[in-house]
C-alpha positions in Angstrom: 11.0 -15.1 -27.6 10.9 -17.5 -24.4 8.2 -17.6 -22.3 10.2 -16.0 -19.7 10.1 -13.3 -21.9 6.7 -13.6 -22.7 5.6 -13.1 -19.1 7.7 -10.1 -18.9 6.1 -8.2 -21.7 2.6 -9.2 -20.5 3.4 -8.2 -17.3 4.8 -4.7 -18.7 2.2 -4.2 -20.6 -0.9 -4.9 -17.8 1.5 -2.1 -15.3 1.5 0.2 -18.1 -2.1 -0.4 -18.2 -2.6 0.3 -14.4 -0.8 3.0 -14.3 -2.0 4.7 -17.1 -5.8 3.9 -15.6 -4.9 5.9 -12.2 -3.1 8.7 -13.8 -6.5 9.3 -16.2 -8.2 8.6 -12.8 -6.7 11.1 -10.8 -6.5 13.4 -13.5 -10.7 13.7 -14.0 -11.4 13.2 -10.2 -9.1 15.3 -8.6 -11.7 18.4 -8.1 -14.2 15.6 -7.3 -11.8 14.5 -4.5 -13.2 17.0 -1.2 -12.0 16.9 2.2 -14.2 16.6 5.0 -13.4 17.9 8.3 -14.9 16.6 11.4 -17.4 18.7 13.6 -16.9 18.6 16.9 -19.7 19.1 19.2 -18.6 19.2 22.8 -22.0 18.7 23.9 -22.3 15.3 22.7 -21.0 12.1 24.1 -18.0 10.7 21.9 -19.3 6.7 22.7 -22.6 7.1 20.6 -22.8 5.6 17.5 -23.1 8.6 14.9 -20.2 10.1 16.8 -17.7 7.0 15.9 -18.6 6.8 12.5 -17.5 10.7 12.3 -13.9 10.2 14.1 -13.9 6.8 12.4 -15.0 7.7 8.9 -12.3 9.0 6.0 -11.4 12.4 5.7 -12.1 12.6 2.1 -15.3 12.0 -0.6 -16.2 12.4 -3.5 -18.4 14.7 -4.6 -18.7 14.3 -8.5 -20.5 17.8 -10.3 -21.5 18.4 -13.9 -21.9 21.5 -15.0 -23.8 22.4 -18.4 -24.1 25.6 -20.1 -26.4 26.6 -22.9 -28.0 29.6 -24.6 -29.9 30.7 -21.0 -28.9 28.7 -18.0 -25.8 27.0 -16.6 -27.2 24.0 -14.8 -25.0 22.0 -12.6 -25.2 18.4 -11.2 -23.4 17.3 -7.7 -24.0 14.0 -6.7 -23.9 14.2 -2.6 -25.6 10.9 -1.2 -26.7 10.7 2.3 -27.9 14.7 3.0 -31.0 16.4 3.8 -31.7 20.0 1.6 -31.1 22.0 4.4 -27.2 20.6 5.1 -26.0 23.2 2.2 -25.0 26.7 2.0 -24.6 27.7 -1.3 -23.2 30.6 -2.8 -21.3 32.2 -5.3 -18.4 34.5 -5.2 -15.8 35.7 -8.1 -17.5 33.8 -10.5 -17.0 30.3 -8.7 -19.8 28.5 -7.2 -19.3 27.4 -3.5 -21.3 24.8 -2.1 -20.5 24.2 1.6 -22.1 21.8 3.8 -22.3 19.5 7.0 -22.9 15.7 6.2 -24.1 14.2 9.2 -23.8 10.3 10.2 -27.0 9.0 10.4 -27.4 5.9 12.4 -29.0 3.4 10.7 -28.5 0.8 13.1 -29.1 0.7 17.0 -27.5 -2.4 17.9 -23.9 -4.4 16.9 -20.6 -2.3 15.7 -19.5 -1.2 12.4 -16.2 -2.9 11.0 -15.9 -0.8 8.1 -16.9 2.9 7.8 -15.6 3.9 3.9 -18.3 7.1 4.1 -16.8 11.1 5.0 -19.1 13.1 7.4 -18.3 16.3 8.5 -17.8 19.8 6.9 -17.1 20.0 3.3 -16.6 23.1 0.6 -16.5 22.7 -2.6 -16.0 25.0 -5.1 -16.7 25.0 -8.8 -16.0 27.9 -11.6 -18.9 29.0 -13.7 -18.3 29.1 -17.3 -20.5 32.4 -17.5 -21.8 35.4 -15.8 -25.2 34.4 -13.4 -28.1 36.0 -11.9 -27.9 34.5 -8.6 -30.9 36.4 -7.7 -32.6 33.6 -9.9 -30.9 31.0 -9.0 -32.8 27.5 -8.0 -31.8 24.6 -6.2 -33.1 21.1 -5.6 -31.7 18.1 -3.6 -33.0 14.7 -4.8 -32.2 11.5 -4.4 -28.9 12.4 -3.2 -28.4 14.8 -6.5 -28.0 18.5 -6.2 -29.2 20.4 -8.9 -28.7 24.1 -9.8 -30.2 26.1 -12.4 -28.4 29.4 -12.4 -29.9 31.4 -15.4 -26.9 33.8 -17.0 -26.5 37.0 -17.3 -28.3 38.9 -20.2 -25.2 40.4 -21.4 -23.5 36.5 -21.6 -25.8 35.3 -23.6 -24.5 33.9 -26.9 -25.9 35.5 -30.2 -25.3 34.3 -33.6 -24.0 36.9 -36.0 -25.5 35.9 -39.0 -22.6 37.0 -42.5 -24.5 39.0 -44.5 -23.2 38.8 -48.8 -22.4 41.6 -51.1 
């Protein structure tokens, strides 16, 4: 085989490589993938700083979850930097959890310009299906660090029991 031929096959094999990467990529972020819609508020002035970064800023984030399940609780994980706890309205309908929210630009800086702006603001909804039945009367929620966490206790009738096979 030449080197020519060499190059090729490396070169085959590294696109493969790539390709196979994004496809794996897009496969386990694609419900992490949310789209943020601007909020418009006519009362504000469009030159201020917090209000470029929002016309400026992408139209979509990721907000990456985790949701666990054992005998008593379904607890769930969203990491959404950058928020205060009260930027959330949470809820659950048809067995989904909905987390909706308003991500604000927050200037950090009063003086110079931005040259990049990578970070969505504006409205998000996210939605994620519960693997069980919950009591969302006792539901509890925490924001941390820029962590959401959810303890949603189940429902007594979805609670797993072991049936234990009984001999003879």
């Amino acid at each position: 085989m030449s080197t020519l031929e060499h190059f090729r096959h490396g070169l085959d094999h590294f696109r493969d490589g790539i390709v196979e990467g994004w496809q794996l990529l897009r496969e386990r972020a694609s419900q992490a993938i949310t789209r943020f819609r601007p909020i418009r508020d006519s009362q504000r002035d469009v030159e201020t700083t917090p209000e470029q970064m929002r016309l400026r800023g992408s139209r979509w984030g990721l907000l990456t979850a985790d949701v666990h399940e054992n005998d008593s609780e379904v607890v769930i994980r969203l990491e959404a930097p950058g928020m205060e706890a009260s930027d959330f309205v949470i809820s659950i309908e048809s067995n989904h959890l909905l987390i909706r929210g308003d991500k604000y630009a927050r200037r950090q800086h009063k003086e110079g310009q931005y040259h990049i702006t990578e970070c969505a603001y504006g409205h998000f909804e996210r939605s994620l299906p519960l693997p069980a039945g919950v009591d969302d009367s006792q539901a509890r929620a925490s924001y941390q660090d820029g962590v959401l966490m959810l303890s949603l206790p189940k429902l007594s009738g979805d609670k797993r029991h072991r049936i234990e096979v009984q001999t003879g």
